[in-house]
C-alpha positions as CSV (number, residue, x, y, z in Angstrom):
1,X,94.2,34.9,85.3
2,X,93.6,31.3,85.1
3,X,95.9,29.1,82.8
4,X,95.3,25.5,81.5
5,X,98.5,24.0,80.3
6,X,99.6,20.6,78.9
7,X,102.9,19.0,77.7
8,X,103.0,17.4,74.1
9,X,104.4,14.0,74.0
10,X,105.7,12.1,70.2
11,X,106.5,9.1,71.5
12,X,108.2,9.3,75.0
13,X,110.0,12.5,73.3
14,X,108.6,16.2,74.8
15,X,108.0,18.3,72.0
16,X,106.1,20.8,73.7
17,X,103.9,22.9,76.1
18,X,100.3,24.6,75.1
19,X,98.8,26.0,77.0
20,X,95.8,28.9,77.3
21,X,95.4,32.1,79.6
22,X,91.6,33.5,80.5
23,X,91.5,36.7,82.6
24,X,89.2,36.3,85.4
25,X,87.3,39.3,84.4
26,X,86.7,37.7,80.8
27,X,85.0,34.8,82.0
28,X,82.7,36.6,84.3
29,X,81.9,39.1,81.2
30,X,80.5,35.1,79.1
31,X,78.8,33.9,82.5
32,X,77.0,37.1,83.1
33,X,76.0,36.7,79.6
34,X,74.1,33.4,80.3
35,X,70.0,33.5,80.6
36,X,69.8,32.5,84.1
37,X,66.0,32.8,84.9
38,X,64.2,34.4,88.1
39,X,67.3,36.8,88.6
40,X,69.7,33.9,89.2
41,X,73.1,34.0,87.8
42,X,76.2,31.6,87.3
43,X,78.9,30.8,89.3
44,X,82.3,28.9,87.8
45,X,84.1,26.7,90.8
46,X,87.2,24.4,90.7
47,X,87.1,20.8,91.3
48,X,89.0,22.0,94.8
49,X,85.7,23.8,95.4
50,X,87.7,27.5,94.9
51,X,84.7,30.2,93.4
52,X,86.6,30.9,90.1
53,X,84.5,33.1,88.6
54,X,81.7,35.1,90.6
55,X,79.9,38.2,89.1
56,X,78.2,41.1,91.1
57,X,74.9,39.4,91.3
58,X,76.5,36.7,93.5
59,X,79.0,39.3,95.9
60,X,76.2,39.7,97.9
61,X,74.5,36.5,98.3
62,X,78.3,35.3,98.9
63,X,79.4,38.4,101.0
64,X,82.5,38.4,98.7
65,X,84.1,41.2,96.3
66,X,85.6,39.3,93.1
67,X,89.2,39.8,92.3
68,X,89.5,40.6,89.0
69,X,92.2,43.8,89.0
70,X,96.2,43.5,88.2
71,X,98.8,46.1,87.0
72,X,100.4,44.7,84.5
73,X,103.3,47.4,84.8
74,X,104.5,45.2,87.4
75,X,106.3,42.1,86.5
76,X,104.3,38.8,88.4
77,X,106.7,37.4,91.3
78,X,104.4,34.8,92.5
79,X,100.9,33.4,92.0
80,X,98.0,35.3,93.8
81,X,95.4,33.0,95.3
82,X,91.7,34.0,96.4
83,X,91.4,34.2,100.2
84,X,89.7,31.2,102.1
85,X,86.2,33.1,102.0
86,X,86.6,31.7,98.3
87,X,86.0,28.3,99.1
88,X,83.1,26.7,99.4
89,X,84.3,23.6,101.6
90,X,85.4,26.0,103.8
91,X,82.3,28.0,104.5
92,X,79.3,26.9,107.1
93,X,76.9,28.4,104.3
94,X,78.3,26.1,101.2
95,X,79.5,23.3,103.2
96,X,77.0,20.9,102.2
97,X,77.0,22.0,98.8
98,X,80.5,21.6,97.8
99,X,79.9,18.3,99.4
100,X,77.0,17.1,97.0
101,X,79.1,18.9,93.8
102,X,81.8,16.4,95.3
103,X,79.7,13.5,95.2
104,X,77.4,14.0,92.1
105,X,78.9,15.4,88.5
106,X,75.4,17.4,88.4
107,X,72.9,17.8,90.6
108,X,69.8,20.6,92.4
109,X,70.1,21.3,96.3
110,X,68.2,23.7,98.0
111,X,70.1,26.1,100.1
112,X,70.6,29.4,102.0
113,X,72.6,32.6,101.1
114,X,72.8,35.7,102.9
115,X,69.8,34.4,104.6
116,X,67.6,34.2,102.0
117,X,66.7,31.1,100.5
118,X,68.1,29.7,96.9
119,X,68.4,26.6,94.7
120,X,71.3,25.7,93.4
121,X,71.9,23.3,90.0
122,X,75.4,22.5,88.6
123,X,76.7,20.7,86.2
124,X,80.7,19.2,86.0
125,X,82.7,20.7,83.1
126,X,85.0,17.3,82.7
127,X,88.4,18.5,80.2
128,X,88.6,21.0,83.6
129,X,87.2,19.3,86.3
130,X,85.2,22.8,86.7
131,X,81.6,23.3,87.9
132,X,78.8,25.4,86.1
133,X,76.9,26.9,89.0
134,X,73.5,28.6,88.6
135,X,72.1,29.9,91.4
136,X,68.8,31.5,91.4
């Protein structure tokens, strides 16, 4: 689940919180829906580089499983993170292109996943600090 929150201000007075919640597995069902051409597909990542949002035609190339599962019959006790693997700052394979997202709001760098070679393009998403990543 990811969750965007703000506080409501009149004045110096709190009147509020909004907020919205997106389960994982309902943003990966919109960016599988995208037209990604020559069997790419699109990847969602924080502005802490963390993969967000990762649908099956990037596991492999990632070597990852996304985590998109909760019982809900249990009451939530903490907040779950994605493991290290899920960063791309933290990987020899992305290094360099978390780096460039870093340094350019948008932006094309040639690459290599699971061996084989890719282009990636993203784009900033600026009200989230996001990243739109296709990868093809």
């Amino acid at each position: 689940m990811l969750s965007a929150i703000a506080p409501v201000f009149r004045g110096e007075f709190l009147e509020g919180v909004v907020g919205l919640d997106v389960t994982v597995s309902k943003l990966l069902e919109h960016i599988q829906g995208l037209d990604v051409p020559w069997g790419g597909y699109a990847v969602i990542v924080s502005n802490e580089m963390n993969i967000m949002a990762l649908p099956p035609a990037g596991e492999t190339d990632f070597g990852l499983s996304e985590l998109t599962t909760h019982s809900y019959d249990d009451a939530i006790s903490s907040e779950l993170f994605k493991p290290e693997d899920f960063n791309l700052l933290k990987r020899n394979d992305t290094m360099a292109l978390a780096k460039s997202i870093g340094e350019r709001s948008n932006g094309v760098l040639a690459m290599s996943l699971d061996g084989q070679p890719k282009l990636a393009a993203w784009a900033s998403i600026p009200a989230t600090g996001w990243h739109l990543l296709a990868i093809v």
